[in-house]
C-alpha positions in Angstrom: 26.5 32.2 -13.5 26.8 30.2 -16.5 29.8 30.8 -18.8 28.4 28.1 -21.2 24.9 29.6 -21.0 25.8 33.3 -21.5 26.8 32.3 -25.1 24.4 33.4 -27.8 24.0 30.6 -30.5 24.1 31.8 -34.2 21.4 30.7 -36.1 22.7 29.3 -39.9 20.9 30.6 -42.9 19.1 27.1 -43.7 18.3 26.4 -40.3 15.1 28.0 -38.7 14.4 27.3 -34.5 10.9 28.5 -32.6 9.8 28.1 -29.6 6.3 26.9 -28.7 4.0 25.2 -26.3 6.7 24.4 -23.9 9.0 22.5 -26.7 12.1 24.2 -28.9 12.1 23.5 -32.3 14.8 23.4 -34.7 14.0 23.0 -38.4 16.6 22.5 -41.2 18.0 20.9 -44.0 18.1 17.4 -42.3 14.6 18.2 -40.5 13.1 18.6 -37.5 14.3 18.5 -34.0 12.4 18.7 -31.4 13.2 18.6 -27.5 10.8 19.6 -24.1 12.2 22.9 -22.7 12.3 23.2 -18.7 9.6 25.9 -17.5 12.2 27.7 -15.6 14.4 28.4 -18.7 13.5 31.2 -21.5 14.4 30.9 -25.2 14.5 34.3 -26.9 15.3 34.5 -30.7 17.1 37.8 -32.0 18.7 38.8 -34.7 19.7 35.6 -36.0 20.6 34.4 -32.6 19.5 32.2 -29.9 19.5 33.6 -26.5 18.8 31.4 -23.1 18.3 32.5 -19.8 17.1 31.4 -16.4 13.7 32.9 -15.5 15.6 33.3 -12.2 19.3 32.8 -11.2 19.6 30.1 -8.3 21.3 26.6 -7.3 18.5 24.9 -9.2 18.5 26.6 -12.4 22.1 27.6 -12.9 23.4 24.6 -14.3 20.2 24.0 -16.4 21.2 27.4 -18.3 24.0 25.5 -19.4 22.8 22.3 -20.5 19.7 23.8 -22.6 22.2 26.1 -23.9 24.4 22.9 -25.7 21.5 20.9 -26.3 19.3 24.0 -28.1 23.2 24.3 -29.8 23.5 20.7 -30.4 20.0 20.6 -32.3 21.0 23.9 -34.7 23.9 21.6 -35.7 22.3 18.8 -36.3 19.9 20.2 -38.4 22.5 21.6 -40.5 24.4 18.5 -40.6 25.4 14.9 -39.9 27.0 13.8 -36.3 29.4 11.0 -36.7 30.4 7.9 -34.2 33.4 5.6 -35.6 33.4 2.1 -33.9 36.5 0.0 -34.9 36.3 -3.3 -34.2 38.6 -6.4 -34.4 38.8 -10.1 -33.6 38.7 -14.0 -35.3 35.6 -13.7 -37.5 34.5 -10.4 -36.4 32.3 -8.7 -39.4 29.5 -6.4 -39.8 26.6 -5.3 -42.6 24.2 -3.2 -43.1 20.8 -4.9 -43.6 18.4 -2.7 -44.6 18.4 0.2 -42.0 19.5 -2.1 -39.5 22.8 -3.4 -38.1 23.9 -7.0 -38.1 27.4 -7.6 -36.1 28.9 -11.4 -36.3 31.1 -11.3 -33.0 31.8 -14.7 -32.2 28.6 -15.6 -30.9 26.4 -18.6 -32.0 24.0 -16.0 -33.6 24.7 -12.6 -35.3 23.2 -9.9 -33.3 21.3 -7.6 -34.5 20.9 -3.6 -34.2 17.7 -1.9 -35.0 18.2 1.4 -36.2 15.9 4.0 -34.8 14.4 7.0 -37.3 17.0 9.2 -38.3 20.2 6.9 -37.9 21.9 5.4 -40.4 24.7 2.8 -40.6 27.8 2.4 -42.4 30.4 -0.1 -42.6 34.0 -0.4 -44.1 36.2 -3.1 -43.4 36.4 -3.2 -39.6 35.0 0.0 -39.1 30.9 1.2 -38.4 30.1 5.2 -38.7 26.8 5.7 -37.0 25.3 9.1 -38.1 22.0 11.4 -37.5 21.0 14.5 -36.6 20.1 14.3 -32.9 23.6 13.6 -30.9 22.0 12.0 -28.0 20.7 9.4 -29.9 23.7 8.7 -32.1 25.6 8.6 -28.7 23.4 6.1 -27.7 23.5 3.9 -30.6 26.8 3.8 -30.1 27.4 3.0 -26.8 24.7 -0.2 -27.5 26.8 -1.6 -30.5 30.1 -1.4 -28.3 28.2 -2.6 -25.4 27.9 -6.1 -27.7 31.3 -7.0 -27.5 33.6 -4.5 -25.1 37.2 -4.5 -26.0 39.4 -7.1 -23.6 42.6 -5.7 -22.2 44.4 -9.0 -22.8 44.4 -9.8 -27.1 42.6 -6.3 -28.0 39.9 -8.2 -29.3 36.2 -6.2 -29.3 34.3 -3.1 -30.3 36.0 0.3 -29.2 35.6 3.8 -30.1 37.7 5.1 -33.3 40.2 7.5 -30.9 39.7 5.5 -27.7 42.5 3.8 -26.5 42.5 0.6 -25.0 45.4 0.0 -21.9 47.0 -3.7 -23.0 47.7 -5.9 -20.2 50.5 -9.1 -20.2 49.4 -12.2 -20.2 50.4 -15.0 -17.7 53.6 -15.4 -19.3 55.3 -12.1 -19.2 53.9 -11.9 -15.4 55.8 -15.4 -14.2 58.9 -14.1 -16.2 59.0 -10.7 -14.1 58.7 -12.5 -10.6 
C-alpha cells in the first residue's frame, strides 16, 4: 500500500486535468502538461479532486501508485505556477547572461559555453547567481543539473557551480596537511 498514493490531489480553480488516450493532461494558467500514464494505473477525477489507483495491488504496481501520484501532483502545480532552481556560482572570471532564451556561462574555459534552453524554461541571472524556471519539474531539474555539470564545485578553493542550499565539504590544502603531521 501506498501512503503517497492514497492521497487525493486537489484540483486549483484555474487549473483543469483530463485524462485521455492513455496520456493525463493538465491544463492551466502556464499551459499544458502533458505526460504518458502506465496502463496499470487509473486516474479518476471527482469533485475537484484527482484520485489514482492501481488497477490491481501487487510488487509491480505498488510503487508506480506512488510515483504517478507526485508526478500527476507535480503537473497540477506546475500549471498553476513557476518551479524554481538557484545555481550560485563563483570563481576568477566566472560570469553568465542570458542571450536570447539561451544560457551563456564564461567559466574559465577558452570558449563560453553555451545552454540551450528547451520550450518552457527560462533563465535568469543576478550577479553570481542563475534561477532556472518552468512549469514541468523534471525538466527544470534537468537543466539544472547540465549547467552545474559545466563546472562542479572543487572541494579545495570553492571554486564552480553549486546548488543555492547545497553545501559544499572544504578540504585543506597541502599546507595545513604537512603542518598536522
Amino acid at each position: 500500500m501506498s501512503r503517497t498514493g492514497k492521497k487525493p490531489i486537489l484540483l486549483p480553480s484555474e487549473v483543469e486535468l483530463k485524462v485521455q488516450d492513455g496520456f493525463v493532461v493538465a491544463k492551466g494558467p502556464n499551459g499544458e502538461l502533458k505526460k504518458k500514464l502506465d496502463p496499470r494505473i487509473l486516474v479518476e477525477v471527482r469533485d475537484g479532486k484527482v484520485f489514482v489507483k492501481p488497477k490491481d495491488i501487487n510488487e509491480e504496481t505498488a510503487p508506480l501508485w506512488g510515483l504517478y501520484r507526485s508526478l500527476i501532483f507535480n503537473m497540477v502545480k506546475g500549471s498553476s505556477s513557476q518551479f524554481e532552481k538557484i545555481l550560485t556560482f563563483q570563481g576568477v572570471g566566472f560570469r553568465a547572461s542570458v542571450k536570447g532564451s539561451d544560457l551563456e556561462l564564461h567559466l574559465g574555459f577558452t570558449n563560453p559555453v553555451t545552454i540551450k534552453g528547451p520550450d518552457g524554461i527560462s533563465f535568469k541571472v543576478e550577479k553570481n547567481k542563475i534561477i532556472v524556471s518552468g512549469s514541468d519539474k523534471e525538466t527544470v531539474g534537468q537543466v539544472a543539473a547540465e549547467i552545474r555539470k559545466q563546472r562542479k564545485p572543487e572541494p579545495y578553493q570553492g571554486s564552480g557551480i553549486k546548488y543555492e542550499k547545497e553545501v559544499i565539504v572544504r578540504k585543506a590544502g597541502k599546507k595545513a596537511a604537512v603542518a598536522a603531521a
